[in-house]
N, C-alpha and C positions, 0 to 999 in steps of 0.2 A: 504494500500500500504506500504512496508517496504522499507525505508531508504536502502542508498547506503552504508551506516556508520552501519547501523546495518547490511546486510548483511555481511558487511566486518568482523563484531564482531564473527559473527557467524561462520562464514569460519575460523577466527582465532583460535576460541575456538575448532572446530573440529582438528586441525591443531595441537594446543599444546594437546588433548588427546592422539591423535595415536602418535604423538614424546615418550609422556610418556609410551603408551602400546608396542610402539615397543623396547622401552629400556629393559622396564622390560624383556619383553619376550626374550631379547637375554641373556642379564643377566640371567635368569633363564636356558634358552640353554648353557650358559659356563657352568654354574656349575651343570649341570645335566651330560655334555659331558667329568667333569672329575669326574665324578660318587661321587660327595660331597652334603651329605645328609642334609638338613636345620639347623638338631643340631649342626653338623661335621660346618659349616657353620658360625652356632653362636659360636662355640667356636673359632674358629681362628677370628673372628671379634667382639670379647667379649661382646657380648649382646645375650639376651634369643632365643629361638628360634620361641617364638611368633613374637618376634620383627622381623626377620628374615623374617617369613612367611609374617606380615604387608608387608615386604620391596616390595611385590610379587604380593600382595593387590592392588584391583584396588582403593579405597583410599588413595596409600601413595601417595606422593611427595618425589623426591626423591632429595638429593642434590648432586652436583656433586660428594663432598665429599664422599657422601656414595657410587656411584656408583664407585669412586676410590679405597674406602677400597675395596667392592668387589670383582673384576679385581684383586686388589692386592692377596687377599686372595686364589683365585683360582688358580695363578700363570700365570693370563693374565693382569700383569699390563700395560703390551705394545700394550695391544689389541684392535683393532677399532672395534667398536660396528656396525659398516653398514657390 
């Protein structure tokens, strides 16, 4: 029988994935929608473009900060991700 506490964990954890895969994915939508390529990407936000691609990765974590440089970079720093 599983716990009410473990259900709740688990619901949780489901919960912080799709937060993270729906960020990425819009993230990924701004900057494909002003047509800026991964490298184009890494250079305005001065890191390789492996790291770039990571950023896209369904192992990063991403921190706010990064997801701000982003936004910034593509010229949607005012932009709501919903």
């Amino acid at each position: 029988m599983t716990s009410d506490w473990h259900h709740d964990v688990d619901d949780q954890e489901l919960a912080i994935a799709k937060f993270v895969n729906d960020t990425q994915f819009r993230l990924h939508q701004l900057v494909e929608s002003h047509g800026i390529s991964q490298s184009e990407l890494g250079k305005r936000l001065g890191m390789s473009r492996s790291r770039v691609s990571a950023i896209f990765g369904s192992d990063s974590n991403l921190t706010l900060r990064t997801i701000a440089k982003v936004l910034y970079a593509v010229g949607e720093a005012n932009a709501h991700l919903s």
